[in-house]
C-alpha positions in Angstrom: 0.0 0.0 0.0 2.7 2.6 0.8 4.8 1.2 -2.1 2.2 2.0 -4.3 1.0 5.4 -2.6 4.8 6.4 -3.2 4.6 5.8 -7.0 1.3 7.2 -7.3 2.5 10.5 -6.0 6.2 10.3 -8.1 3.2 10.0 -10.6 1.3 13.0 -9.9 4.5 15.2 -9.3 5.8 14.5 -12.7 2.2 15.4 -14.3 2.3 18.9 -12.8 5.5 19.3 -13.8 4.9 18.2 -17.3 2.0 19.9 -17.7 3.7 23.1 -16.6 6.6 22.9 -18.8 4.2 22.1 -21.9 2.4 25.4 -21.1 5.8 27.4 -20.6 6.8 26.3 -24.0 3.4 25.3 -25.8 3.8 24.4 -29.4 1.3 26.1 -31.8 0.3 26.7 -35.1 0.5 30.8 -35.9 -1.0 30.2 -39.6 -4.5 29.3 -38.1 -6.8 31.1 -39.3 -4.5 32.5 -42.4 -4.6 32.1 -45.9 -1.4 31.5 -47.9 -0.8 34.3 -50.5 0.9 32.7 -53.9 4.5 34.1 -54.4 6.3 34.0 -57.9 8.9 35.8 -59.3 7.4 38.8 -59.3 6.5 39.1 -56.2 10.6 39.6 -54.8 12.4 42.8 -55.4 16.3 42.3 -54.7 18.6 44.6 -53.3 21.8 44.7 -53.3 25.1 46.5 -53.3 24.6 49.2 -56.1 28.3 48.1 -57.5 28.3 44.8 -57.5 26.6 42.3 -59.6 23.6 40.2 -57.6 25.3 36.9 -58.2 28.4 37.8 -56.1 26.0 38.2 -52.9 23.0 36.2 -53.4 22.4 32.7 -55.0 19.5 30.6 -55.2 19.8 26.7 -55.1 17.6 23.4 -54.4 15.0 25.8 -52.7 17.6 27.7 -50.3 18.0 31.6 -51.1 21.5 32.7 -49.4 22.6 35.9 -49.1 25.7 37.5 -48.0 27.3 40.7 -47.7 30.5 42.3 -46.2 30.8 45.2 -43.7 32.6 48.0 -46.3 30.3 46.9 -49.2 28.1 49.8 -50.4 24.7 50.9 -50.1 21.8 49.4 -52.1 21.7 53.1 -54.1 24.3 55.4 -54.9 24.1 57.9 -52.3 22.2 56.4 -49.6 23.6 56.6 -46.4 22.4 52.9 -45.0 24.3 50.0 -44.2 25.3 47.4 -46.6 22.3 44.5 -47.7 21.4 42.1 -49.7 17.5 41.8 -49.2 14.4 40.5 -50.7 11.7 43.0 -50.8 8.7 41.2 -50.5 5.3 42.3 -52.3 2.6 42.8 -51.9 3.3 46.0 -49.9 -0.2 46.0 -47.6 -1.6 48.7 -45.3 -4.3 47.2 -43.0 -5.4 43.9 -41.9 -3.4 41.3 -40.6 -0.3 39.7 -42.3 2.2 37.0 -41.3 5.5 35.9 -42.7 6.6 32.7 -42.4 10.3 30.9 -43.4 13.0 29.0 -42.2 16.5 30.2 -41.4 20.0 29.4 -41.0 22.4 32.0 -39.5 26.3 30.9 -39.5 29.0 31.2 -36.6 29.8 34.6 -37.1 27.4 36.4 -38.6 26.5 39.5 -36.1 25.2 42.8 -36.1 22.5 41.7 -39.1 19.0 42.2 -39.6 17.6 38.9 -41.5 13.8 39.6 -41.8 12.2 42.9 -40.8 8.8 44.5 -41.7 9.6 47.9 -42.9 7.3 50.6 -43.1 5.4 52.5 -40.2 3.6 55.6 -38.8 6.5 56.6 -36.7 10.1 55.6 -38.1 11.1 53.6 -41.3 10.3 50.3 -39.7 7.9 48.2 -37.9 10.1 45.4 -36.7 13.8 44.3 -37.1 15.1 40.6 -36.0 18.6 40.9 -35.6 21.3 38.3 -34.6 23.9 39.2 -32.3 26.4 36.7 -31.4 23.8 33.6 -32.0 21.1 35.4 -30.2 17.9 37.0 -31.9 17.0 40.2 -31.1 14.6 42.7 -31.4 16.2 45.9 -32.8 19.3 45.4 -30.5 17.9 45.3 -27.5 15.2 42.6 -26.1 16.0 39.0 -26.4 13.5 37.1 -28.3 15.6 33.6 -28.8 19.0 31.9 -28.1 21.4 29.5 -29.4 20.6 30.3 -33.0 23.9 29.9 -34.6 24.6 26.6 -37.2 21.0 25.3 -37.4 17.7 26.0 -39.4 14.8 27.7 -37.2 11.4 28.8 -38.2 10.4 32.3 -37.9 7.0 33.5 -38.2 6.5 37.3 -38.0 2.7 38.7 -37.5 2.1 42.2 -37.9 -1.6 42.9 -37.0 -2.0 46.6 -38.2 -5.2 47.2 -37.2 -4.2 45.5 -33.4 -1.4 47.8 -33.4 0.7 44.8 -32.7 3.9 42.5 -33.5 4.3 38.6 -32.6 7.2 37.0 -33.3 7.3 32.9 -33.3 10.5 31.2 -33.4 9.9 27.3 -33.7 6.2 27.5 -33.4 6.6 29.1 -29.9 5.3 32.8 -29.4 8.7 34.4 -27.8 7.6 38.0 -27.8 4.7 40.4 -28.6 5.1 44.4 -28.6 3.1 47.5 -29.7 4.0 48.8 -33.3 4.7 52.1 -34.7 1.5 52.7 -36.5 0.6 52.1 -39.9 1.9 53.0 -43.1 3.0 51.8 -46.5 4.2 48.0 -44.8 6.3 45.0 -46.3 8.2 42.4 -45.7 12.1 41.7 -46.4 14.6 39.0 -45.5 18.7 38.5 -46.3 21.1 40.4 -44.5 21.2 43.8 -43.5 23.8 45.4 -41.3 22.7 47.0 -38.0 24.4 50.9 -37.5 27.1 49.3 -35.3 29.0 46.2 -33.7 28.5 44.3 -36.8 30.8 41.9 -37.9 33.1 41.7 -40.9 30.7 39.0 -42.9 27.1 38.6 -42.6 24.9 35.9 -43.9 21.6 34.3 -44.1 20.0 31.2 -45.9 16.0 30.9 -46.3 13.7 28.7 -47.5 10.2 27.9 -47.5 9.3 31.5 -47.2 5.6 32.3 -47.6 3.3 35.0 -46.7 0.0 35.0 -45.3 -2.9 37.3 -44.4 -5.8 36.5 -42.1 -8.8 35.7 -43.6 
């Protein structure tokens, strides 16, 4: 009797502790509820370097866009005074409504100080929302901490902009790891590649995608 009064309660004590955890770190789907907008050709705008030729910074292979960039390359544009990129531009540009974008990315040992998917566009400012990687951590801008331990594997970001919410979500693996007001609407879009942050950016920058989709609540 005690024998088994003993096991029930291990028992019970590892349910609560379960169930806890699974709640800390629930698994979800953040498309529910979305419909899948069809992408083509068309539908990407590159940037890159206004000097050099798009194939020395971004390649496309087996379903895997890569994209790579160095610290004293030039602007996208002759005269701009941003950082060096080598982006996607993502249409359709949208204005209201809820959208989502959704891929899967790889960050290399190394790569820091770079933007690799932002939404850009908003009331106040030039941009809604910028994920950056600093030293294998995911970041948003450069200062909260969305996600860890990044570095050397694929992850799945999903990015939710509700502009008539007011509101960003950002899930990394299918787990929501942070939620903030935005900056208002505006003329929005998506973009993803590498874009260097204003400082502490390393020499080299690169990302790989694929699987990249948008979505907009039905």
């Amino acid at each position: 009797m005690k024998a088994s009064y003993h096991y029930m309660l291990i028992f019970l004590v590892a349910l609560i502790l379960f169930l806890n955890d699974a709640h800390m770190v629930s698994v979800v789907d953040p498309t529910y509820g979305f419909v899948q907008i069809v992408l083509n050709e068309s539908n990407f705008v590159y940037q890159k370097p206004y000097d050099t030729p798009l194939d020395q910074r971004y390649i496309y292979k087996n379903g895997t866009h890569r994209f790579w960039v160095y610290a004293d390359d030039k602007p996208f544009s002759l005269g701009s005074n941003t950082q060096p990129r080598t982006e996607i531009r993502l249409l359709p540009n949208y204005t209201s409504g809820v959208w989502q974008f959704e891929g899967l990315a790889f960050v290399p040992n190394g790569t820091s100080g770079a933007t690799i998917v932002q939404v850009h566009g908003a009331a106040h400012g030039n941009t809604t929302a910028l994920l950056r990687i600093y030293n294998g951590e995911m970041r948003f801008y450069s200062t909260q901490v969305i996600d860890v331990d990044l570095y050397d594997r694929w992850f799945k970001v999903n990015l939710i902009h509700d502009v008539d919410g007011g509101q960003v979500m950002v899930f990394i693996d299918n787990k929501e790891r942070f939620k903030i007001h935005d900056q208002g609407p505006g003329l929005l879009y998506f973009k993803f590649g590498v874009y260097g942050a204003p400082t502490n950016i390393s020499y080299y920058m690169e990302s790989r995608w694929k699987d990249v989709k948008i979505y907009k609540r039905c």
